[in-house]
C-alpha positions in Angstrom: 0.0 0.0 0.0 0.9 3.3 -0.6 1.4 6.1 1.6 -2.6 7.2 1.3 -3.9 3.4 1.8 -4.8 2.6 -1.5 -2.6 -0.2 -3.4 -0.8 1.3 -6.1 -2.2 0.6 -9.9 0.0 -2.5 -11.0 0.9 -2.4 -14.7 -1.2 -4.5 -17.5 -0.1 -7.7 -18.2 1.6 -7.9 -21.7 -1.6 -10.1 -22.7 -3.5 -7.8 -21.4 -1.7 -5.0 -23.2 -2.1 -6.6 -26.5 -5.7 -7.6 -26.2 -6.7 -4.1 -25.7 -4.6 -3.5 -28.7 -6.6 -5.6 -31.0 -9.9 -4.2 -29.1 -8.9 -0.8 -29.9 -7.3 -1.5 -33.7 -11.2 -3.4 -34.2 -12.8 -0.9 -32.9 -11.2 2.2 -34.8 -11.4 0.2 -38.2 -15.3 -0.5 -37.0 -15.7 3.5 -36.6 -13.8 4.5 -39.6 -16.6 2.4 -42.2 -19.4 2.5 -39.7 -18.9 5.5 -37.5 -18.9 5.9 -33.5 -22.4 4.6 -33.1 -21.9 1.2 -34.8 -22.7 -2.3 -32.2 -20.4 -3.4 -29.8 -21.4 -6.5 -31.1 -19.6 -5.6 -34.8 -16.3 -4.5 -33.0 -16.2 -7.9 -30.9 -16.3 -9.3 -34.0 -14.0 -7.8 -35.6 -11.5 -8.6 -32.6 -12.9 -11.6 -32.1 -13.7 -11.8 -28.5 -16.8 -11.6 -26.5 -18.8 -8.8 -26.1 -18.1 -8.8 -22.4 -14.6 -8.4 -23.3 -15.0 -5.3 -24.6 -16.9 -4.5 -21.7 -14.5 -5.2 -18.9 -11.9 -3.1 -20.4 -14.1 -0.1 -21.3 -16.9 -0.1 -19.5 -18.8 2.5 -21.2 -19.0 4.0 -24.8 -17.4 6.9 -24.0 -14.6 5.6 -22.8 -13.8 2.9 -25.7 -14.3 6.1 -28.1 -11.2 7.9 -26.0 -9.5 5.2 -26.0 -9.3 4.3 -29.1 -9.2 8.4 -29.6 -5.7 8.3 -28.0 -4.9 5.0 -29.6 -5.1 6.4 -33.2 -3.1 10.1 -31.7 -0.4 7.4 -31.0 -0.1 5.3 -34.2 -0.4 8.8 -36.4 2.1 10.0 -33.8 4.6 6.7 -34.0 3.9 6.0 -37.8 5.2 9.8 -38.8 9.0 8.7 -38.0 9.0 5.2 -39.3 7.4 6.1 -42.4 10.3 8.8 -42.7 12.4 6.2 -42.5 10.7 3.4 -45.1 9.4 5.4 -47.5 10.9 5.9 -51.0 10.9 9.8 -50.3 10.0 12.4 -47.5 6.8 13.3 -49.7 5.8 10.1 -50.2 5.9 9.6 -46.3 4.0 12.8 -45.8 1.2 11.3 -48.1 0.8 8.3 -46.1 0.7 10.2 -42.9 -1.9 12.1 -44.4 -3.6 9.1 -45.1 -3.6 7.4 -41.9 -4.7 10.8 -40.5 -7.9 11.0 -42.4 -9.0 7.6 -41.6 -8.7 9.0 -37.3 -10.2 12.3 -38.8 -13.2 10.3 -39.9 -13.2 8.5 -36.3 -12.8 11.6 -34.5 -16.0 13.2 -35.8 -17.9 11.5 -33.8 -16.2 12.2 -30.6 -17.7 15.6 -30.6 -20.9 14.7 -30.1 -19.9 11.5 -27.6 -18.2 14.4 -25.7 -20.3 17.4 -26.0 -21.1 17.3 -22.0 -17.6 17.1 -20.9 -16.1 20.6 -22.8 -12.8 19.8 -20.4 -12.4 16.4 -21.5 -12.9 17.1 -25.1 -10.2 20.3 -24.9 -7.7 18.2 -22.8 -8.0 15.4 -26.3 -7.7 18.1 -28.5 -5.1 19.6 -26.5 -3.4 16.4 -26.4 -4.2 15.5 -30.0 -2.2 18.7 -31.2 0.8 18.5 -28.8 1.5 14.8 -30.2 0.6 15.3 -34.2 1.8 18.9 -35.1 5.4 18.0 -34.3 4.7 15.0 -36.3 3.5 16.7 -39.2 6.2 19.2 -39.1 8.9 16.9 -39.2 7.3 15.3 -41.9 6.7 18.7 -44.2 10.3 20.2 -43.2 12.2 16.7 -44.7 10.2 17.3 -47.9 10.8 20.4 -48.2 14.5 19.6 -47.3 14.5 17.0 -50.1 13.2 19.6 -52.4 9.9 17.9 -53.0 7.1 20.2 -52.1 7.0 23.9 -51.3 8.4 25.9 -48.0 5.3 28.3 -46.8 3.0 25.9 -45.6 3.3 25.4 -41.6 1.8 22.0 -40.3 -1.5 23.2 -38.3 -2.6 25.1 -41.3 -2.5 21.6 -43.4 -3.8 19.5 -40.8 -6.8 21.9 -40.2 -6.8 21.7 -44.4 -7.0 18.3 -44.2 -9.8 18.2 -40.9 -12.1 21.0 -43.3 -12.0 18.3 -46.2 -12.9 15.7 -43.9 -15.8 17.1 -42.5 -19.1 15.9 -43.8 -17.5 12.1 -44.8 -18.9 9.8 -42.3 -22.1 11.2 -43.8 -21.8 8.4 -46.8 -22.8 11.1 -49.3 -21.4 9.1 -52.3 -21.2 12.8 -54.2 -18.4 14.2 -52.2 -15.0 12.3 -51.8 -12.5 13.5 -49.0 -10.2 11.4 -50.1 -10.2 12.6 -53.4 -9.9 16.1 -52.1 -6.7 15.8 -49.5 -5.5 14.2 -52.3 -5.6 16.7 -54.8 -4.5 19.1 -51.6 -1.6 17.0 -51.1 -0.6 17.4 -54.8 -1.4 20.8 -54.5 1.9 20.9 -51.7 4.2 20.7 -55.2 6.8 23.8 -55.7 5.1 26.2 -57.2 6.8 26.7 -61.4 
């Protein structure tokens, strides 16, 4: 016990640690085609464990949408470096970033709503969600314009929030409109200038 009485937290087993992995990798790629609202019963599924599972280790909606919130912050945040490193060019790692971050732009639309009673949660994620992603992004814009691939004005908050405009609207399935198309063709649109 600690010095207040109460038995300090003991870390997650490593099973434990990657069960809530595949939980939260089910349950973001459940979101992204289905959106925050879809079954538990679809995301168990897609893990493939019990309903109950889910349950033990969030115990409420809201909190397996902030997880898996954080979760995607992280592997945006992790896969900025390592696709640096693999990828046949700094601007052909900045496209892929920008990829994976539409796909937890179209997740995070629905936290909004999830967390439009809790205003200090919700700036405390976004809070968080900048302070891990815009030094991402950066790095990734200032090696391609390093390499000489794209142009130099363009600052990485003002291409995220780009990005988050295009995105807006996508989890509506309006077959007529295509964010995907469109960050794409802002992407392209990142070239030097002739």
């Amino acid at each position: 016990m600690n010095d207040s009485g109460k038995s300090a937290a003991r870390p997650k087993r490593a099973d434990a640690r990657r069960n809530e992995k595949t939980l939260l990798d089910a349950a973001a790629a459940v979101f992204v085609t289905s959106g925050v609202e879809a079954p538990v019963r679809d995301i168990a599924a897609k893990a493939g464990v019990g309903m109950g599972t889910i349950y033990r280790h969030f115990p409420t909606r809201a909190d397996l949408i902030i997880a898996v919130y954080r979760h995607q912050v992280e592997a945006c945040a992790e896969a900025g470096p390592a696709l640096l490193a693999s990828s046949a060019s700094p601007y052909a790692a900045l496209v892929r970033w920008i990829d994976l971050f539409v796909d937890f732009l179209v997740t995070k639309h629905g936290l909004a709503a999830v967390l439009r009673s809790d205003k200090g949660g919700f700036d405390a994620l976004h809070a968080y969600f900048l302070d891990r992603l815009v030094p991402v992004c950066t790095e990734l814009l200032e090696a391609a314009v390093a390499s000489g691939e794209i142009r130099s004005d363009v600052r990485a908050l003002e291409l995220m929030r780009g990005v988050g405009n295009l995105c807006i609207g996508a989890e509506e399935n309006d077959t007529r409109y295509d964010a995907r198309r469109m960050v794409n063709l802002l992407v392209a649109g990142l070239g030097k200038p002739s």
